[in-house]
C-alpha positions in Angstrom: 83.7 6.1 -76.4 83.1 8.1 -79.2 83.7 12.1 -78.6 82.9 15.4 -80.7 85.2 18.1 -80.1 83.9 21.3 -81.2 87.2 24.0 -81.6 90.3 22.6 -82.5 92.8 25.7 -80.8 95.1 24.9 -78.2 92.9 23.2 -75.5 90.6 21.2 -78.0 93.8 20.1 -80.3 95.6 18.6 -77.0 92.4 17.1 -75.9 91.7 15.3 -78.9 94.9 13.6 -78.9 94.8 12.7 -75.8 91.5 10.9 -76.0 92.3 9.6 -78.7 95.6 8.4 -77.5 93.5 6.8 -74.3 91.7 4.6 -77.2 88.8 6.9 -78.0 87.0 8.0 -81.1 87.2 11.4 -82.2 85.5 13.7 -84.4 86.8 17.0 -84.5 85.3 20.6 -85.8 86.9 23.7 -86.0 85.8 26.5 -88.7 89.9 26.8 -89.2 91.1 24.9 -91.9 94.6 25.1 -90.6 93.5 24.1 -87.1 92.0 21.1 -88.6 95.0 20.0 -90.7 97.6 20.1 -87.6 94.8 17.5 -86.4 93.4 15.8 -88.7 96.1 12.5 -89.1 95.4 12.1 -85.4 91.7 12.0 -84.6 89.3 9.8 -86.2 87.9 12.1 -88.7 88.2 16.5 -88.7 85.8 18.5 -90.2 85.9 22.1 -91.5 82.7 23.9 -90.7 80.9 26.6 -88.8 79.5 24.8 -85.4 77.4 27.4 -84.4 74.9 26.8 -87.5 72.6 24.4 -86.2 72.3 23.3 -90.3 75.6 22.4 -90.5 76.0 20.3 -87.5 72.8 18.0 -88.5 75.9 16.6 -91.3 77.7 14.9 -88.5 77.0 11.7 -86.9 75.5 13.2 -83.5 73.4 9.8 -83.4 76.9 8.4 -82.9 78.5 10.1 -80.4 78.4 9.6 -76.3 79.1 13.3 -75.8 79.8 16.6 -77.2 82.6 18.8 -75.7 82.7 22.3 -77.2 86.3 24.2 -76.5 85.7 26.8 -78.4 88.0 29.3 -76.4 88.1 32.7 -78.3 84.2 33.7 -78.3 81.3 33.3 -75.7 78.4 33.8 -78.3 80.5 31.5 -80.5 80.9 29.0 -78.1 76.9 29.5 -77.0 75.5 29.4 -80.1 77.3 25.9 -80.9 76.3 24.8 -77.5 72.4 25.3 -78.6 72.7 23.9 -81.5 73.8 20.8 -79.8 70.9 21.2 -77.7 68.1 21.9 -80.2 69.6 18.7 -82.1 69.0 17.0 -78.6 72.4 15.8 -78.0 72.7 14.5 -74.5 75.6 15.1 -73.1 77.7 18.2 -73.6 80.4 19.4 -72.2 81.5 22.8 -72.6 84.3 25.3 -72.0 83.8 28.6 -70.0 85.7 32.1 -70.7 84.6 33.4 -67.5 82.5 33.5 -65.1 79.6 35.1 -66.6 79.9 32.5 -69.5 80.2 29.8 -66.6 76.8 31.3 -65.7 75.0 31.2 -68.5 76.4 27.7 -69.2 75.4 26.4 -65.9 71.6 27.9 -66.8 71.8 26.0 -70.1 71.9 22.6 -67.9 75.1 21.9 -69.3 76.6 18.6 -68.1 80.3 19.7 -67.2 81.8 23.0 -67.4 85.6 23.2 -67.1 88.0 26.8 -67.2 91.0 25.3 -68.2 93.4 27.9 -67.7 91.8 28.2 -63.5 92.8 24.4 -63.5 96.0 24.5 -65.0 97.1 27.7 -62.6 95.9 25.2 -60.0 97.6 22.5 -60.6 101.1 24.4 -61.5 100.5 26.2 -58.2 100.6 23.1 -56.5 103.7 21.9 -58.0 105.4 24.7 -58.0 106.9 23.4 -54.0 106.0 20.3 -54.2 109.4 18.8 -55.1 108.9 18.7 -58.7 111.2 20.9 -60.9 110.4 19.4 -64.0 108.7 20.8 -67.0 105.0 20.9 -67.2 103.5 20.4 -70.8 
């Protein structure tokens, strides 16, 4: 599968690597240059650019892609102005990180495909092994 990760900061970086440890493809984007260069030995192929310019996202190979996930985890307008742009270049699936719950909201209205608050699941999951027997070190 071939994936687009818009926002390359914590979240997206580990994501990226992990897909593309589990054999996938993956472009990444991040308007960073230094977040792109931690990343960009380990994807498929990093780009430097603004994803919430609709202009600058028609240089990518969206025809390529199976989905979009944007992880952009610092801004709501950023993150829903790069989700649109995805949308008005009629990408199909797209996956997107939400701040909160109002961004949830208006990510939900959007008809976006999966929604995900990573830091709600990770609390979760760390809750749950917090007595479950397992000491160890969570990554």
């Amino acid at each position: 599968m071939k994936c687009l990760i818009i926002g390359l900061g914590c979240f997206g970086k580990t994501l990226a690597e992990a897909l593309t440890d589990k054999g996938h493809d993956v472009i990444g984007v991040d308007s960073d240059e230094h977040r792109v260069e931690e990343v960009k030995d380990r994807i498929s192929v990093a780009y430097i650019m603004d994803a919430t310019e609709r202009v600058a996202l028609k240089e990518l190979p969206l025809d390529e892609i199976d989905c979009a996930i944007v992880a952009i985890g610092q801004s709501m307008d950023h993150s829903l102005r790069a989700v649109a742009a995805l949308k008005e270049l009629s990408v199909n699936k797209i996956y997107a990180r939400a701040l909160d719950q109002t961004h949830l909201s208006i990510l939900r209205a959007m008809s976006i495909q999966k929604i995900f608050i990573p830091e709600s699941y990770a609390a979760r999951i760390f809750a749950d092994s917090l007595f479950a027997g397992n000491p160890g070190e969570m990554m």
